[in-house]
N, C-alpha and C positions, 0 to 999 in steps of 0.2 A: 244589092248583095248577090243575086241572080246572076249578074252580070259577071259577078267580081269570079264568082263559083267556075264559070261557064270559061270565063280565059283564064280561070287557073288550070283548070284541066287542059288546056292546051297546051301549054308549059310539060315536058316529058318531068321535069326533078319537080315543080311543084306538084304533079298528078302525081309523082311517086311519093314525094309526103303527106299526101292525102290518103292515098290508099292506104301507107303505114296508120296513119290514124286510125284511119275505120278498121284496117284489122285489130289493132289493140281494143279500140273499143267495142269491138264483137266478142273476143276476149275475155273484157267483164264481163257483156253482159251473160254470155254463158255460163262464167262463175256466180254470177245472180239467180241461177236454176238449179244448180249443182248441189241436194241435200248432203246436210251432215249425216254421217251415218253416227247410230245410234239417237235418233230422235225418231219422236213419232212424229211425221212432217203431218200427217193427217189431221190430228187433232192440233196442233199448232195451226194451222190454216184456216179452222174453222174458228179461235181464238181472237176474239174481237179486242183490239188494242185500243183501250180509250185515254191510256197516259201519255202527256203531253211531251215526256221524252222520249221515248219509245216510238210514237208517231213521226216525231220528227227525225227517228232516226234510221224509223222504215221509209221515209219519204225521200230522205239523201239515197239511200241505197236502193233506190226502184224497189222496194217492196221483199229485197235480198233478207231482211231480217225478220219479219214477220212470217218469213216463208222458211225460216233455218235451213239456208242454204251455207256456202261456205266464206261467201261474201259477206255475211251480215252486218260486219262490222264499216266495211266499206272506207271511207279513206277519212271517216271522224276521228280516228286516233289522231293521226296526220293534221287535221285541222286544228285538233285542239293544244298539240306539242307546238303544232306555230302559231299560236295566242299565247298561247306561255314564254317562249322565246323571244317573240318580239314586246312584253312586258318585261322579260327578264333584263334584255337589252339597255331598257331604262334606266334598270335599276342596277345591275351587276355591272360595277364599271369598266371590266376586264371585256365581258360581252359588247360591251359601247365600242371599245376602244376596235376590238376584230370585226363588229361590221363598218368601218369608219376606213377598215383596210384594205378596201376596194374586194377582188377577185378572190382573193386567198380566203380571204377574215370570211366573205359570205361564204366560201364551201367550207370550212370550221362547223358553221354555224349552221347550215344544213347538213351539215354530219350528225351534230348535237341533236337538232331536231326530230334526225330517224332515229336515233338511238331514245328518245322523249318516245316515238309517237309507240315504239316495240311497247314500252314499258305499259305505256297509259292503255295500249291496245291489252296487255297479259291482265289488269287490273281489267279494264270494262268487264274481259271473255270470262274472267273467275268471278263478278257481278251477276253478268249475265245467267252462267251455269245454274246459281242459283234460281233466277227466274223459269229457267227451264227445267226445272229437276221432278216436274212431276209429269216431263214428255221424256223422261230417257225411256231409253231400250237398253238395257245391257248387251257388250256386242259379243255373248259366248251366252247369251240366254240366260234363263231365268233356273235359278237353284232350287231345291229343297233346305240349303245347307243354309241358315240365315250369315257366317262367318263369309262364306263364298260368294253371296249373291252381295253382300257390303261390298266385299273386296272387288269384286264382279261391276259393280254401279260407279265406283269410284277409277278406277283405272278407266272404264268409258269417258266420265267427267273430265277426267286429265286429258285423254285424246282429244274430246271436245273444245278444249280450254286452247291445246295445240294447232287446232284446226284452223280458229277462228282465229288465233293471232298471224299463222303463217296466209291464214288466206289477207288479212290486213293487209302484211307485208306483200303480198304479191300485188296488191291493190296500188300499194305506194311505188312499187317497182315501174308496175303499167305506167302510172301518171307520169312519172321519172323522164321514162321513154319515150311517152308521147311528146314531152317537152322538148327531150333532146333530139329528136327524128321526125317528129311528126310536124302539124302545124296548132300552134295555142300552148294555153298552157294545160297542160294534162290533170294536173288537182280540179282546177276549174272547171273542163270536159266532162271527168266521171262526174263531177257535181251536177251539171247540166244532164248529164244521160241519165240518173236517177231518178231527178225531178222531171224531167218528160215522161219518161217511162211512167213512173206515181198520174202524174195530173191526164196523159192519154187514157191510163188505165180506167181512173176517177169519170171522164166523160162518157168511156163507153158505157162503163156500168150505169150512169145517168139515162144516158140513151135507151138504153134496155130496159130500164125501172119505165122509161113514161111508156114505152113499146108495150110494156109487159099489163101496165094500167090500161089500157083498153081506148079506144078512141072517140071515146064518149065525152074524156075530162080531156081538156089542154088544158089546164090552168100548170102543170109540168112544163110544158113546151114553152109556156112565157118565161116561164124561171130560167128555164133552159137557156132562152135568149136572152134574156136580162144580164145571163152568167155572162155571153158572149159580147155583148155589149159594154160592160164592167170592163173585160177581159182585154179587152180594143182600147179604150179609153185609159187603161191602166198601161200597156204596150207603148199607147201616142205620148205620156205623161214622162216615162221613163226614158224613153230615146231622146224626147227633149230635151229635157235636164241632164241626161249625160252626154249630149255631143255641144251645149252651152258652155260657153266659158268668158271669163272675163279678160282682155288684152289690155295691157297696161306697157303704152309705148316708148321705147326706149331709142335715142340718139350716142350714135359711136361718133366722138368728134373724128375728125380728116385732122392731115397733116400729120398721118403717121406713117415710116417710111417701114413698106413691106418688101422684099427682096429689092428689086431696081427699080420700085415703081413707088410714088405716096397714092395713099390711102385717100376718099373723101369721105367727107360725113353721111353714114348709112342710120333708118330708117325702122327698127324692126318692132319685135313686141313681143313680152313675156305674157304666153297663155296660163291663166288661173281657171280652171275649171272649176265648174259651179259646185259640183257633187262630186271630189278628188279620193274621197275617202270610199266611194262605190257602195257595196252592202257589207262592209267588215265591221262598221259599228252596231249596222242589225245584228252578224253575228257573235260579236263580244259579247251584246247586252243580252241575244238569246242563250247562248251558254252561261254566261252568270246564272242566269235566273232559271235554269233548268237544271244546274249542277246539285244544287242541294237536293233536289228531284230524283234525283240520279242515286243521289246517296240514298234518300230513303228508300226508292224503291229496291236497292242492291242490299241492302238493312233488315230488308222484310220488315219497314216500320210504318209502312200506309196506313194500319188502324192507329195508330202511337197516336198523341196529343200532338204532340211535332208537326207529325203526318197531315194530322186532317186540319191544322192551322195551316201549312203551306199551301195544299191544295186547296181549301177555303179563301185563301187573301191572296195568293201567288200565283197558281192555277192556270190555265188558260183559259177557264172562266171564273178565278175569282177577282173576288171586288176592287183590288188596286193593280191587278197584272198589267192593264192598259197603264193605267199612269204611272207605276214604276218604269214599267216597257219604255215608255214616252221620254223620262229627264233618262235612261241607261245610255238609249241613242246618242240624246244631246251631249253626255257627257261624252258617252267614247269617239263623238263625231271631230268634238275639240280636241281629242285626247290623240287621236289617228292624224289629224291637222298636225298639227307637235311633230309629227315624227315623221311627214312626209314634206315639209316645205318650211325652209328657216330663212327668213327675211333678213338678216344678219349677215348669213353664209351669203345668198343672193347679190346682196348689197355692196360685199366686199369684192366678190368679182368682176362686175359692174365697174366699181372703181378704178380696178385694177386693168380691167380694159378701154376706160375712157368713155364707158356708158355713162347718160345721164339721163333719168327720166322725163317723159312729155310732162311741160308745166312748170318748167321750172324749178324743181325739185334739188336741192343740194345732194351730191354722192354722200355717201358713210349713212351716221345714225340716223337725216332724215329721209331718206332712201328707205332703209329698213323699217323706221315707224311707218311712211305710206302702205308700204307691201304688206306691213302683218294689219292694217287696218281694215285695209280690202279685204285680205284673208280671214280677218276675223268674220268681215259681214257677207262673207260665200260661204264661211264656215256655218253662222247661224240660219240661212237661207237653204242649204244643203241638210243642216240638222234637221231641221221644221219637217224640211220634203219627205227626207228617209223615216221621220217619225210619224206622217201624216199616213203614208202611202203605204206605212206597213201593217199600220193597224188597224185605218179606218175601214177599208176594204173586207181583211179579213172579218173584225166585229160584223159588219152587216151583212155577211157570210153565214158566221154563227150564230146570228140571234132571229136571223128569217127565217119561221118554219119553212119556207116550199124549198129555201139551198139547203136546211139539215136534212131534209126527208130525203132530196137525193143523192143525198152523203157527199155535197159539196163544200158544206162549212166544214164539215172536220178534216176534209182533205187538199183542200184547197189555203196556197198560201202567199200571200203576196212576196212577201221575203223571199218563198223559192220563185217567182214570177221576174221580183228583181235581180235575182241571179242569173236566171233561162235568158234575160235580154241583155244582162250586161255582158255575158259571156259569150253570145251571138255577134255584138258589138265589137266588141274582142276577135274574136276567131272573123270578122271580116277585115277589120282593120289590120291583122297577120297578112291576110291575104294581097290586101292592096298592097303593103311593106314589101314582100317579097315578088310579087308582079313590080315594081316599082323600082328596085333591086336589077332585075332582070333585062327590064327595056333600059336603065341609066348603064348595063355592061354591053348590050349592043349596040348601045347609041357610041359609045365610047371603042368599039371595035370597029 
């Protein structure tokens, strides 16, 4: 990847959409520092976050929400309007029919999208207000007149409400940009800049904690390393499984006549990747099951009987989170499979080109039953993985006193681990596309 980095800068138009990148995402992160006015950022700061949506949603956002910056919201609006969109697609037949129409139908449908993520972002920010409503600061100060100082608290709150949704929207704009100018996909990037930001921040403050314990004890410093160890092995586990795939070989009969020349019989292969679905069924099944979360805590209903059943059985540490956690994967593992590779669709083109699979395989239906059979059992080999790697890790995180004591299990997460590597993965594989791009136009000059 070093390598790839090293002659893309070489390249004057790749080193220039590198640099756009990193200015945009210098950009956030600045808006990640940037307080709201009208809060008491001080006493927010000190404000220890131990709900399980709220963590995760200071953790996407580098820590922009815990700290009532103007980012706080970060580009989770954004995420969760296209969870909804790409289920509405399913089911809304008109939605089917516009992504199904190439170019056109998908920018419809991410127009829809931003107009979802405004709306879900005005609801979170008028959730959120309430959580913060005992750090406002009125921005014209504090009354005698209790008529004035109502009126006074609430025109802040509205400000606040505008703040956090226009800073959303600036957030979506970045990523926008980053896609269309930069290199990667820009949703993807701020998601990564976040979760480094969170997990570097998480290490130092570890590092400090054993520094700060005296050097009498290391029983710290092994934890330390064990984290590091975990952390390597979890890295080597991920990359394997996402540059795996399965090739299933396909013959183009010969004797077809292409301009002035026949054709012979070529040789090739349809790649099935192990794990095609990446981390979007972790995050289906993590928003499922933190949604209702969401609601109580924007409810003010955490004491409510509701409340303390959720967070008792649901929790991210209660008694069935893991095993719900565990079949949500599996299901939206098959469920993300469905919508991203149709054996059918495959089959018929194939046909239509004179493919025919290695082994003897007949064109049409039993073409397609082969390919969804395979696809079934990389889909359940990929479920397992994403279900195993996401929670096993984190539990022995959270239940080893020496990672809670140095605030590693609670901040620490494999799901944002499998995102940090798949988006790494990604943003080199950009790289090599457009180096690759590059020497096939001089090679051809």
């Amino acid at each position: 990847m070093f390598r790839t980095i090293v002659n893309a800068f070489k390249d004057a138009d790749i080193r220039k959409r590198i640099l756009i990148t990193l200015g945009f995402v210098l950009m956030y992160r600045i808006g990640c520092f940037v307080p709201i006015p009208g809060l008491d950022i001080g006493q927010m700061m000190n404000k220890v976050i131990t709900d399980d949506f709220f963590m995760l949603l200071s953790a996407i956002t580098g820590s922009a929400f815990s700290n009532g910056t103007v980012f706080a919201l970060g580009i989770v609006p954004f995420i969760n309007s296209y969870i909804i969109m790409e289920l509405l697609t399913l089911v809304i037949p008109k939605l089917g029919r516009l992504a199904k129409e190439g170019e056109e139908g998908r920018k419809k449908i991410t127009q829809y999208t931003r107009y979802l993520a405004i709306l879900l972002a005005l609801v979170q920010a008028i959730g959120i207000i309430f959580l913060w409503k005992d750090y406002i600061v009125p921005v014209f100060g504090t009354s005698t007149n209790p008529e004035s100082q109502q009126i006074n608290q609430v025109f802040t709150m509205i400000c606040i409400v505008l703040i956090l949704v226009g800073g959303s929207s600036l957030v979506l704009w970045i990523g926008e940009r980053i896609t269309e100018y930069g290199i990667g996909n820009g949703t993807s990037l701020i998601i990564f800049v976040g979760i480094v930001s969170s997990l570097g921040m998480t290490i130092m403050n570890a590092i400090l904690s054993i520094a700060g314990g005296g050097s009498s004890d290391t029983t710290g410093v092994w934890y330390l390393l064990g984290f590091f160890v975990l952390l390597f092995l979890l890295i080597f586990a991920i990359v394997y499984v996402d540059m795996s795939e399965r090739r299933v070989g396909v013959i183009y009969s010969g004797g077809r006549v292409v301009g002035n020349r026949q054709t012979q019989s070529q040789t090739t292969y349809i790649p099935l990747k192990v794990s095609a679905s990446g981390v979007m069924p972790i995050i289906f099944a993590s928003s499922l099951i933190t949604f209702p979360q969401m609601i109580i805590q924007f409810a003010g209903a955490s004491t409510s009987k509701f409340g303390i059943f959720w967070s008792t059985w649901f929790g991210s540490n209660g008694h069935l989170y893991s095993v719900f956690m565990f079949f949500l994967i599996i299901f939206f593992s098959y469920f993300y499979a469905q919508i991203q590779f149709d054996p059918d669709d495959v089959a018929k083109n194939l046909k239509e080109r004179g493919g025919t699979l290695v082994g003897g395989i007949s064109p049409g239906k039993p073409t397609a039953d082969y390919l969804r059979r395979i696809n079934n059992r990389l889909t359940l080999f990929g479920a397992l993985y994403l279900a195993v790697i996401s929670l096993i890790p984190t539990l022995i995180l959270q239940q080893v006193a020496g990672f809670k004591d140095l605030g590693l299990g609670q901040a620490f997460s494999a799901t944002g681990l499998l995102i940090v590597v798949s988006v790494s993965l990604e943003f080199d594989k950009q790289l090599q596309g457009q180096l690759l791009v590059k020497s096939n136009r001089g090679f051809l000059k």
